[in-house]
PDB file of N, CA, C and O in Angstrom, chain B, residues numbered from 101:
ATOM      1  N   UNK B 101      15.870  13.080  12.677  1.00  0.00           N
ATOM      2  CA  UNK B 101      14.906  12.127  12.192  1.00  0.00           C
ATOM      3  C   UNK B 101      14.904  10.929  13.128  1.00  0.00           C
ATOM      4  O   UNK B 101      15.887  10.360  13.603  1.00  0.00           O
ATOM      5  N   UNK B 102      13.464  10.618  13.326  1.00  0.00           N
ATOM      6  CA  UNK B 102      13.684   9.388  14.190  1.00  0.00           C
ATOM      7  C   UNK B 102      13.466   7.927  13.965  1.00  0.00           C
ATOM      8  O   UNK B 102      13.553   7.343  12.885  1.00  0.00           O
ATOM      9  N   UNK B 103      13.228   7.514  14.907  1.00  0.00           N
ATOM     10  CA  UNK B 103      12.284   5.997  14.278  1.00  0.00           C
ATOM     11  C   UNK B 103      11.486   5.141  14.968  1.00  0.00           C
ATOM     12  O   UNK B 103      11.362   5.664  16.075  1.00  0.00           O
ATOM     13  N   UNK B 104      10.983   4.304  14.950  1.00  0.00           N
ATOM     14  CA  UNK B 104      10.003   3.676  15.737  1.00  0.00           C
ATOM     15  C   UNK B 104      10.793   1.826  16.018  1.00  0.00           C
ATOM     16  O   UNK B 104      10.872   0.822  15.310  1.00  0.00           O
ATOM     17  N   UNK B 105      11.205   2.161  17.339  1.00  0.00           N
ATOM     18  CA  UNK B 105      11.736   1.375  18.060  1.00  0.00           C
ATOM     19  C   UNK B 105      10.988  -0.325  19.540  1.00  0.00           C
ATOM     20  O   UNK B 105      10.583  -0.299  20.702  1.00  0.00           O
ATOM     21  N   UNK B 106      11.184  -1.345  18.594  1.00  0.00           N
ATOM     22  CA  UNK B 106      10.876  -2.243  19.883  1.00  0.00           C
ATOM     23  C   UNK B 106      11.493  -2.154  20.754  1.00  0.00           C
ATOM     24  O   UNK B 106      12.714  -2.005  20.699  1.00  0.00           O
ATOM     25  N   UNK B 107      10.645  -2.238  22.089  1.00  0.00           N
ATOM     26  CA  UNK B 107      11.695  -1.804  23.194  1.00  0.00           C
ATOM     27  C   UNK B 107      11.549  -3.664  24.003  1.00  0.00           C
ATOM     28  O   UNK B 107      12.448  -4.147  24.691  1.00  0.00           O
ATOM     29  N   UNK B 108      10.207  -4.398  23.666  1.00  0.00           N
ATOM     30  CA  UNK B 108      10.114  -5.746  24.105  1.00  0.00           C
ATOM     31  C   UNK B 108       8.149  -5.744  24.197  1.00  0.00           C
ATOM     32  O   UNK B 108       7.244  -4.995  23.829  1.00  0.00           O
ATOM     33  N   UNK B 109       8.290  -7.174  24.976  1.00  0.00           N
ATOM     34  CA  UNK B 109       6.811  -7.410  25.654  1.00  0.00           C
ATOM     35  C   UNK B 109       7.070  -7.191  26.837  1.00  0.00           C
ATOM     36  O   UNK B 109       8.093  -6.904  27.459  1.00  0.00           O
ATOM     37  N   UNK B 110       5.828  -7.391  27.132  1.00  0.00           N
ATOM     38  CA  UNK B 110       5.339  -7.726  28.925  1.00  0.00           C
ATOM     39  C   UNK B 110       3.759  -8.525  28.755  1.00  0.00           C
ATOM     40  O   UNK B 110       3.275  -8.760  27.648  1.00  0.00           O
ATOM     41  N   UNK B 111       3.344  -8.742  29.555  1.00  0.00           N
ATOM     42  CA  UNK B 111       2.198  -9.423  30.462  1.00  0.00           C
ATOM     43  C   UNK B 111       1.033  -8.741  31.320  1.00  0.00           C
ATOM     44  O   UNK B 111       1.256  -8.783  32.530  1.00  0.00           O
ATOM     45  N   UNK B 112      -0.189  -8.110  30.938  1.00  0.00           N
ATOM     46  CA  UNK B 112      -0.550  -7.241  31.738  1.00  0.00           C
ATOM     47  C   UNK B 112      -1.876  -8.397  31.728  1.00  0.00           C
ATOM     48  O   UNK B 112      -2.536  -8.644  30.719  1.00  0.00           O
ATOM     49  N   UNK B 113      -2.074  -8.968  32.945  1.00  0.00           N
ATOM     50  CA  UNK B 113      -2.810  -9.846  33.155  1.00  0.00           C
ATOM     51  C   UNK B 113      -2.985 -10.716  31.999  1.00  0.00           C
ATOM     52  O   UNK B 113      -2.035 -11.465  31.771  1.00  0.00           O
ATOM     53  N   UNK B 114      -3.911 -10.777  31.282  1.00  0.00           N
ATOM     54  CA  UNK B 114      -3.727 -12.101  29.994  1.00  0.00           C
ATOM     55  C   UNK B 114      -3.512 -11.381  28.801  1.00  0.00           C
ATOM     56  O   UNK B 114      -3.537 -12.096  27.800  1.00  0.00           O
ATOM     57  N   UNK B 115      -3.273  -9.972  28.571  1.00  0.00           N
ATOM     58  CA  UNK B 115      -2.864  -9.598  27.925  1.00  0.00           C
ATOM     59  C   UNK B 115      -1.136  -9.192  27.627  1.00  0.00           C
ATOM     60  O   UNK B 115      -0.335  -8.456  28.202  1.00  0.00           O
ATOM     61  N   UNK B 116      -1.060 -10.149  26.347  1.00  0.00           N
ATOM     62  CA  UNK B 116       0.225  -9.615  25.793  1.00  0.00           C
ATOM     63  C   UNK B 116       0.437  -8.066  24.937  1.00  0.00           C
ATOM     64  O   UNK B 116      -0.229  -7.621  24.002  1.00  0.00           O
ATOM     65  N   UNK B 117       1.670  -7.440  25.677  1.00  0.00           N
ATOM     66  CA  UNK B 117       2.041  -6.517  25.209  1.00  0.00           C
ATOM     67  C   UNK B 117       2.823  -5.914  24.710  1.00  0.00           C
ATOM     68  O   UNK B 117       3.615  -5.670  25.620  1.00  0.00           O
ATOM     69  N   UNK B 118       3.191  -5.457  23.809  1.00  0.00           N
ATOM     70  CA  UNK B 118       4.612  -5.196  22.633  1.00  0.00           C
ATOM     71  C   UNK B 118       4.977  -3.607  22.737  1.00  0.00           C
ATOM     72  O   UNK B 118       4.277  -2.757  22.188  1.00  0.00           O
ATOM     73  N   UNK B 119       6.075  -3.309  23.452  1.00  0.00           N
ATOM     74  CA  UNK B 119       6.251  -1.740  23.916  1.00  0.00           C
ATOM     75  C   UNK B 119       7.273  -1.336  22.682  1.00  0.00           C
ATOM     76  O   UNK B 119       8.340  -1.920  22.496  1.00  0.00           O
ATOM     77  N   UNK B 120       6.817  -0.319  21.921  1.00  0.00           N
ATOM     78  CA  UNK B 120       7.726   0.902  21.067  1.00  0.00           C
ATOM     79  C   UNK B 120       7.483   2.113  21.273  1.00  0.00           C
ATOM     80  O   UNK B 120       6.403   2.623  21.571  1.00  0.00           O
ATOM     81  N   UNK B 121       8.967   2.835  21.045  1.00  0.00           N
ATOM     82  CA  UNK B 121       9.103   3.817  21.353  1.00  0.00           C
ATOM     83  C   UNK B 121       9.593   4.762  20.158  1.00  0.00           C
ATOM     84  O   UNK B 121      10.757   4.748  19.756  1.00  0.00           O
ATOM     85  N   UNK B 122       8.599   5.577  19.635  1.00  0.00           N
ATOM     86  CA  UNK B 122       9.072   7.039  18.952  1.00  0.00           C
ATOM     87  C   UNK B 122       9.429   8.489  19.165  1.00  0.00           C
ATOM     88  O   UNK B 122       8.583   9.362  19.360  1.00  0.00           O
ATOM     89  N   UNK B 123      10.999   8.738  19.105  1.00  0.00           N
ATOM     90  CA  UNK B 123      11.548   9.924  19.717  1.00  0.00           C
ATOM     91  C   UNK B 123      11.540  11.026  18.649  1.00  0.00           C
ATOM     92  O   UNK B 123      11.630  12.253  18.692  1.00  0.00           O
ATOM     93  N   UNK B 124      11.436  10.359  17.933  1.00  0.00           N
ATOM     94  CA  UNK B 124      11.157  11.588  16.376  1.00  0.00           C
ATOM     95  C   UNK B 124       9.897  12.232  16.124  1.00  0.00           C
ATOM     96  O   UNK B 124       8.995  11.954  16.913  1.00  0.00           O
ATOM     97  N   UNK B 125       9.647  13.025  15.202  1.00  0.00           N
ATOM     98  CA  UNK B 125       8.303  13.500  15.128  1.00  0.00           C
ATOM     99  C   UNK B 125       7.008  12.170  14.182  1.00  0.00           C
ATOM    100  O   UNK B 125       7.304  11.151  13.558  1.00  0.00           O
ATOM    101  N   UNK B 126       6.148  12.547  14.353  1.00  0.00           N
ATOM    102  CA  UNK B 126       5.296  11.549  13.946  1.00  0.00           C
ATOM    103  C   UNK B 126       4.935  11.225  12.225  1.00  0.00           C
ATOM    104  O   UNK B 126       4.737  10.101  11.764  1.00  0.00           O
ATOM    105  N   UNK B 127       4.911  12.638  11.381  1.00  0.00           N
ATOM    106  CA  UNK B 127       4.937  12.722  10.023  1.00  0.00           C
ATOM    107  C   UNK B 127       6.117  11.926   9.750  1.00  0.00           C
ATOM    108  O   UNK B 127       5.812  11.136   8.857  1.00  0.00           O
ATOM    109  N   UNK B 128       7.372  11.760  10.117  1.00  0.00           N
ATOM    110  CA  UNK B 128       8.139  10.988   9.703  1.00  0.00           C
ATOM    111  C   UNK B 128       8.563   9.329   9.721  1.00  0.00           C
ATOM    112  O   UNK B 128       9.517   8.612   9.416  1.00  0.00           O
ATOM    113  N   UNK B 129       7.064   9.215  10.341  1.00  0.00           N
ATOM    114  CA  UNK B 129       6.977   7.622  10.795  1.00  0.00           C
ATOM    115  C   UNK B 129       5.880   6.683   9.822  1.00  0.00           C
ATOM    116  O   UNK B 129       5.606   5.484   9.797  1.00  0.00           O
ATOM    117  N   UNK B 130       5.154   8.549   8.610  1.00  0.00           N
ATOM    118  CA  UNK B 130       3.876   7.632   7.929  1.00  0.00           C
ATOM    119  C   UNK B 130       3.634   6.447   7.483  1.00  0.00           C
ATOM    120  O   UNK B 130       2.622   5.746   7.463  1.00  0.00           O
ATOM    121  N   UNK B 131       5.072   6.268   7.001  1.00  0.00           N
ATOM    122  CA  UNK B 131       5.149   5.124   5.709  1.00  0.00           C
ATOM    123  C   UNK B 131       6.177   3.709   6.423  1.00  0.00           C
ATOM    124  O   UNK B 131       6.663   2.770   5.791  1.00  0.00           O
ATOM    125  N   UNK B 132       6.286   4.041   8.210  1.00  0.00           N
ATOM    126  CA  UNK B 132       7.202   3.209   8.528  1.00  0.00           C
ATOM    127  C   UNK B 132       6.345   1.677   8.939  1.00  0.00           C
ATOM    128  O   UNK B 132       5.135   1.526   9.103  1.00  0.00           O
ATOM    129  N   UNK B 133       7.470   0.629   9.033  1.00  0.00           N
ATOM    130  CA  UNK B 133       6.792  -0.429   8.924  1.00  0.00           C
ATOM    131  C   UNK B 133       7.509  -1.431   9.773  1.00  0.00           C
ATOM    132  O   UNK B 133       8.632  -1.755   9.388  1.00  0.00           O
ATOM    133  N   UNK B 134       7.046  -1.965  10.847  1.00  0.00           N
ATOM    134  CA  UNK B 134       7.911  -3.291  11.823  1.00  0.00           C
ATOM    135  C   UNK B 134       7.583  -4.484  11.915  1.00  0.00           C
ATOM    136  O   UNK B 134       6.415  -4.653  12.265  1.00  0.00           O
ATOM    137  N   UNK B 135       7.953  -5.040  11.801  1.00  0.00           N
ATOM    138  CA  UNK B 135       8.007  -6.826  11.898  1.00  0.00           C
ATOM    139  C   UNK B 135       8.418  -7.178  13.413  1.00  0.00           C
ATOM    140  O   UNK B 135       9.566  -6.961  13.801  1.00  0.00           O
ATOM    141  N   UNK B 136       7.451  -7.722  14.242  1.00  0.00           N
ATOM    142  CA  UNK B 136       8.499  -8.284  15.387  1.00  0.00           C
ATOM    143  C   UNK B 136       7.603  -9.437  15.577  1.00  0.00           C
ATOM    144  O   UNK B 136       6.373  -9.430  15.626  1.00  0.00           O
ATOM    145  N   UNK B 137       8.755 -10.840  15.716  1.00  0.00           N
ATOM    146  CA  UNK B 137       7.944 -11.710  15.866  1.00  0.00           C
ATOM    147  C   UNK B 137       8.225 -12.233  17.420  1.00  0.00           C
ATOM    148  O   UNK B 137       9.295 -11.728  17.760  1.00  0.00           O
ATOM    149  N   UNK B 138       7.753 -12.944  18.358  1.00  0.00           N
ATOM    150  CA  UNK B 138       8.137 -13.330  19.656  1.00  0.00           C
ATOM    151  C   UNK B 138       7.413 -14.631  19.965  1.00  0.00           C
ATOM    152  O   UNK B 138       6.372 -14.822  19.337  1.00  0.00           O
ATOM    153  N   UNK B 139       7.809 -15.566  20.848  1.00  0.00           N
ATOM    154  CA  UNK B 139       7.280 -17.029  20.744  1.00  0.00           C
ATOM    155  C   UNK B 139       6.806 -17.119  22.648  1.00  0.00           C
ATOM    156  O   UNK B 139       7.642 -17.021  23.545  1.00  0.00           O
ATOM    157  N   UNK B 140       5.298 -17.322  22.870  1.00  0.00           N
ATOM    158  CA  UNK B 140       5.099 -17.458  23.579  1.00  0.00           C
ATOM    159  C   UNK B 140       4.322 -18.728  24.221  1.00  0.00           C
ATOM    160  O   UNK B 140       3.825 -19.494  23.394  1.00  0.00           O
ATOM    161  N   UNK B 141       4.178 -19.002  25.391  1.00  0.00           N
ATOM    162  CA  UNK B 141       4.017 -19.986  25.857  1.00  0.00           C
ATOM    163  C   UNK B 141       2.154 -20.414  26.171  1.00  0.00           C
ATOM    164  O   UNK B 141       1.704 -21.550  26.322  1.00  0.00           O
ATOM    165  N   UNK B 142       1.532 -19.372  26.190  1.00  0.00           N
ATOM    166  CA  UNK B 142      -0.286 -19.116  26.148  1.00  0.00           C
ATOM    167  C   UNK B 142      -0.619 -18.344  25.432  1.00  0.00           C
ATOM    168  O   UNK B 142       0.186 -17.413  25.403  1.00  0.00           O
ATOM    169  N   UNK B 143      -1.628 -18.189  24.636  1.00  0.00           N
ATOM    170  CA  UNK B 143      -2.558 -17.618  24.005  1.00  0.00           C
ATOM    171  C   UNK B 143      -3.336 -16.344  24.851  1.00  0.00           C
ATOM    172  O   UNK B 143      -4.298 -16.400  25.617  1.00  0.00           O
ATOM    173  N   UNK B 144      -2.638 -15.343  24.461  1.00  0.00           N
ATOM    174  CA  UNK B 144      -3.501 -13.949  25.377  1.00  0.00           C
ATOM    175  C   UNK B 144      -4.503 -13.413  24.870  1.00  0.00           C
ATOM    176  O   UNK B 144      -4.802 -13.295  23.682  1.00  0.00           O
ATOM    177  N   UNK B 145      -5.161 -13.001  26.010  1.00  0.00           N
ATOM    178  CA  UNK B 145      -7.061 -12.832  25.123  1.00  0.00           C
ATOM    179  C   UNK B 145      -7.001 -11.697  24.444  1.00  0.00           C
ATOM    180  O   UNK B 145      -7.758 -11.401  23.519  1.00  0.00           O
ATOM    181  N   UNK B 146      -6.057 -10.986  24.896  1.00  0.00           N
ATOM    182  CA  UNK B 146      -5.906  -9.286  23.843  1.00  0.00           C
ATOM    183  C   UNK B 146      -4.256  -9.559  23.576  1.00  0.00           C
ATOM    184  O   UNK B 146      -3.540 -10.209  24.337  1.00  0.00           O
ATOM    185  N   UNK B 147      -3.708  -8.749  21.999  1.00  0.00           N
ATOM    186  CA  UNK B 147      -2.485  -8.630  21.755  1.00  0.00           C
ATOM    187  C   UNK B 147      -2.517  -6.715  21.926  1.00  0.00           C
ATOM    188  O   UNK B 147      -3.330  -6.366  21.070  1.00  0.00           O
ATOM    189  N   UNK B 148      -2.141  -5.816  22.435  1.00  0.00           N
ATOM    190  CA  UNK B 148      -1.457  -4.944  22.952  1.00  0.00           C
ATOM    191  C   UNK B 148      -0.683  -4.184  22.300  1.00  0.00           C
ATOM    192  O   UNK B 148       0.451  -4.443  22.704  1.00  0.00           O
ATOM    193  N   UNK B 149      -0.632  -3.282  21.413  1.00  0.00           N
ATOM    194  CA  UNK B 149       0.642  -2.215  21.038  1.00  0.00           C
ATOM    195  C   UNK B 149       0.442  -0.796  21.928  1.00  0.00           C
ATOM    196  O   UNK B 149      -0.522  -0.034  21.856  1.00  0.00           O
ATOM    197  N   UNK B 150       2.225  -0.597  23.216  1.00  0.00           N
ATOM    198  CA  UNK B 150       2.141   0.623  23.343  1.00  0.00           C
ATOM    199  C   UNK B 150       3.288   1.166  22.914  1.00  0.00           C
ATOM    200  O   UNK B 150       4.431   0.718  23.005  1.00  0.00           O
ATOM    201  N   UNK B 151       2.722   2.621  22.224  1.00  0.00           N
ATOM    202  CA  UNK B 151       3.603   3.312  21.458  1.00  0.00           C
ATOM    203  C   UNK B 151       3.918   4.641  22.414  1.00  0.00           C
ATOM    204  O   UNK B 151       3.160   5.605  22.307  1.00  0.00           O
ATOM    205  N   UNK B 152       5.198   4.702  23.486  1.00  0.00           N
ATOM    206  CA  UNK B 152       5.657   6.077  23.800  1.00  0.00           C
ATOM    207  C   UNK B 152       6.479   7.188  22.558  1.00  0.00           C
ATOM    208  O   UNK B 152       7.480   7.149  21.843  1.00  0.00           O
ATOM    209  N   UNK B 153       5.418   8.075  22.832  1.00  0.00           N
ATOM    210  CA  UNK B 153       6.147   8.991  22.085  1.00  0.00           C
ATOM    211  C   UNK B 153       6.373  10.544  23.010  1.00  0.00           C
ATOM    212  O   UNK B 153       5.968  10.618  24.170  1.00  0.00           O
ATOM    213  N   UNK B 154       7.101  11.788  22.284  1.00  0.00           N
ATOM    214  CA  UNK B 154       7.396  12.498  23.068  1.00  0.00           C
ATOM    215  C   UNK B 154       6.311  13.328  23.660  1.00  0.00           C
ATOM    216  O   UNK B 154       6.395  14.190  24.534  1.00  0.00           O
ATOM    217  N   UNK B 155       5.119  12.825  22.905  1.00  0.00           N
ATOM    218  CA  UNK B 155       3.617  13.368  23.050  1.00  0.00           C
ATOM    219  C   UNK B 155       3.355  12.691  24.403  1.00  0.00           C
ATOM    220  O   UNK B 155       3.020  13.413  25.342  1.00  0.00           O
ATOM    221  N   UNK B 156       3.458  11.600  24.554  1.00  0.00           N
ATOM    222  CA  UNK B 156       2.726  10.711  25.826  1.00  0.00           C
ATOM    223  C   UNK B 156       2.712   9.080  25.253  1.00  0.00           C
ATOM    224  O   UNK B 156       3.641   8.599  24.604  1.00  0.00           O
ATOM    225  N   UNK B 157       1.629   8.439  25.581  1.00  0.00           N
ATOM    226  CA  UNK B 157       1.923   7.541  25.249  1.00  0.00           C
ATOM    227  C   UNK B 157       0.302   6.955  24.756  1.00  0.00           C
ATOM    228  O   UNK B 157      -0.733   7.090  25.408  1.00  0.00           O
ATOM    229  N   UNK B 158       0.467   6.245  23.346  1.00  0.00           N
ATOM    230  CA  UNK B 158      -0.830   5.247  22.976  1.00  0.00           C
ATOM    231  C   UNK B 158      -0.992   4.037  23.056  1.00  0.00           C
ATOM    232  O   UNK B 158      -0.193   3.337  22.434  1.00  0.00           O
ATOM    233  N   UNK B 159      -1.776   3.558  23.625  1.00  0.00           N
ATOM    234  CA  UNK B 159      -2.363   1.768  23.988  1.00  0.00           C
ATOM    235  C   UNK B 159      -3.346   1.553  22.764  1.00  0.00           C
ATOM    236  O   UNK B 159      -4.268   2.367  22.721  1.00  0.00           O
ATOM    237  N   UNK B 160      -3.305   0.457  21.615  1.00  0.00           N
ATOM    238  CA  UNK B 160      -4.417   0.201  21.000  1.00  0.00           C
ATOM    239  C   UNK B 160      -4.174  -1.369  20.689  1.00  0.00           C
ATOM    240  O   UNK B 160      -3.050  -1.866  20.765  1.00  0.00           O
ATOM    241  N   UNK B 161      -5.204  -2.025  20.369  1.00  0.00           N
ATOM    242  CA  UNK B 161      -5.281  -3.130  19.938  1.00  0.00           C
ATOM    243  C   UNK B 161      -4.995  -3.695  18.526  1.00  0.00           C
ATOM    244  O   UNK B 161      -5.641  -3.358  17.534  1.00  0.00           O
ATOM    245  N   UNK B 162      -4.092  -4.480  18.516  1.00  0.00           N
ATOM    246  CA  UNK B 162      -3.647  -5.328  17.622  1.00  0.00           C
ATOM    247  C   UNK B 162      -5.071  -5.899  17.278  1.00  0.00           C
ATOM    248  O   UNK B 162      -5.965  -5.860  18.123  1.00  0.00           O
ATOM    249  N   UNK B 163      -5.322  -6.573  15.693  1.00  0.00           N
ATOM    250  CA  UNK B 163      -6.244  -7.578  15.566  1.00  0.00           C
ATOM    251  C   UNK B 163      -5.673  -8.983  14.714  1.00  0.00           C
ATOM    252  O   UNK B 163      -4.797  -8.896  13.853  1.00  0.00           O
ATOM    253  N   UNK B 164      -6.076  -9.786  14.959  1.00  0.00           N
ATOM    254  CA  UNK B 164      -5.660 -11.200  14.294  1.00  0.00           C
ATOM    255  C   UNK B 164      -6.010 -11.194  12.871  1.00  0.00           C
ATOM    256  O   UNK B 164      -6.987 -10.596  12.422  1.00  0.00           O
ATOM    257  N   UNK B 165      -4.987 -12.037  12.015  1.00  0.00           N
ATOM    258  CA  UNK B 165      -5.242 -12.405  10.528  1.00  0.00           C
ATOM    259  C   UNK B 165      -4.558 -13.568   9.804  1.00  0.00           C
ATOM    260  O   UNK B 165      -3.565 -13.537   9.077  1.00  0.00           O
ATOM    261  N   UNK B 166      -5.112 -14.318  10.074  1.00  0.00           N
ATOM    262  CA  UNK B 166      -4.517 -15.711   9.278  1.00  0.00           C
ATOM    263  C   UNK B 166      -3.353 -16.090  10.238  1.00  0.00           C
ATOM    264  O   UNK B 166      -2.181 -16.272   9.908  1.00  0.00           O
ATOM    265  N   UNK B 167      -3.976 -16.191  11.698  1.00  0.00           N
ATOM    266  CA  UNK B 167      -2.763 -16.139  12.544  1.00  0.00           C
ATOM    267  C   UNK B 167      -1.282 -15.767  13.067  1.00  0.00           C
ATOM    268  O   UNK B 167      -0.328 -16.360  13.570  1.00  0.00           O
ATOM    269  N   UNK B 168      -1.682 -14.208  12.595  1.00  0.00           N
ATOM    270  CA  UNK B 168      -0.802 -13.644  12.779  1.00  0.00           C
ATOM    271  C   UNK B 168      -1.773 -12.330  13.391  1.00  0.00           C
ATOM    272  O   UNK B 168      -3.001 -12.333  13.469  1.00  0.00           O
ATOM    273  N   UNK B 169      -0.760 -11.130  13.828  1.00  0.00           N
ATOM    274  CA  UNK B 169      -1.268 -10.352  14.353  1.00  0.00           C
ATOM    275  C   UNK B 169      -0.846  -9.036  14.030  1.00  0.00           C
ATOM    276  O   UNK B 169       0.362  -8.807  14.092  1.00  0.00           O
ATOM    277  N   UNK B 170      -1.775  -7.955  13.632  1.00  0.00           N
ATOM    278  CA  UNK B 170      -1.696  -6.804  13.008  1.00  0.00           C
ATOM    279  C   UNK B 170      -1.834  -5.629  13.711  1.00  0.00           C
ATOM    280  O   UNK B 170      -2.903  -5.608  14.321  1.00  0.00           O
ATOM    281  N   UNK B 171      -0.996  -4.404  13.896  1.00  0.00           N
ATOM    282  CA  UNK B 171      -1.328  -3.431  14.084  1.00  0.00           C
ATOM    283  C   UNK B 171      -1.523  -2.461  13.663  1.00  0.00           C
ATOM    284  O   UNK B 171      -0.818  -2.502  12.655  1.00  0.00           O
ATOM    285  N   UNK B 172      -2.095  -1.311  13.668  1.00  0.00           N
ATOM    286  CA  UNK B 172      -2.166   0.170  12.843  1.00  0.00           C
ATOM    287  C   UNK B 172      -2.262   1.502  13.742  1.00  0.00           C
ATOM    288  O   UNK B 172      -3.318   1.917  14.218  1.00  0.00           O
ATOM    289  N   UNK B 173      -1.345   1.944  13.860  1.00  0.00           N
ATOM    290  CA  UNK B 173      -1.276   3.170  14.675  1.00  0.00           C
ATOM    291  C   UNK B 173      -2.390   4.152  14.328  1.00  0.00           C
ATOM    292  O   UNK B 173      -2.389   4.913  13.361  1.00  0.00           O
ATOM    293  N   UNK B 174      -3.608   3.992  15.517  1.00  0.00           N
ATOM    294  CA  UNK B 174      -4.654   5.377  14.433  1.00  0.00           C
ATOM    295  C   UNK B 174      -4.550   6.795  14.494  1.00  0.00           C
ATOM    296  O   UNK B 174      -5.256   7.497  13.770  1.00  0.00           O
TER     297      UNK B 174
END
């Protein structure tokens, strides 16, 4: 069984990006849920989730909510 792991950010031009990694299978991640908070110094025009898994890897966009920032693996 696996789990869905922060591995950190990075910077891909003005976009901030939040890298996790899932080594387990994906049905076992339905109901999983992460909190990561990080304090940065500019406002990036896109927020960034990439998720490696043993499939390859997905890039999708975070969206903003009451100043905070949300993702949903689709």
């Amino acid at each position: 069984m696996g789990g869905v792991n922060f591995r950190g950010t990075r910077w891909e031009d003005e976009n901030l990006v939040f890298e996790f990694e899932r080594l387990g299978d994906a049905f076992i991640q339905v109901l999983s849920n992460q909190k990561v908070e990080v304090n940065v110094e500019k406002n990036p025009s896109k927020v960034l989730v990439e998720l490696k898994t043993k499939e390859g890897r997905k890039v999708f966009e975070a969206f903003e909510r009451n100043g905070r920032y949300l993702a949903v693996e689709p």
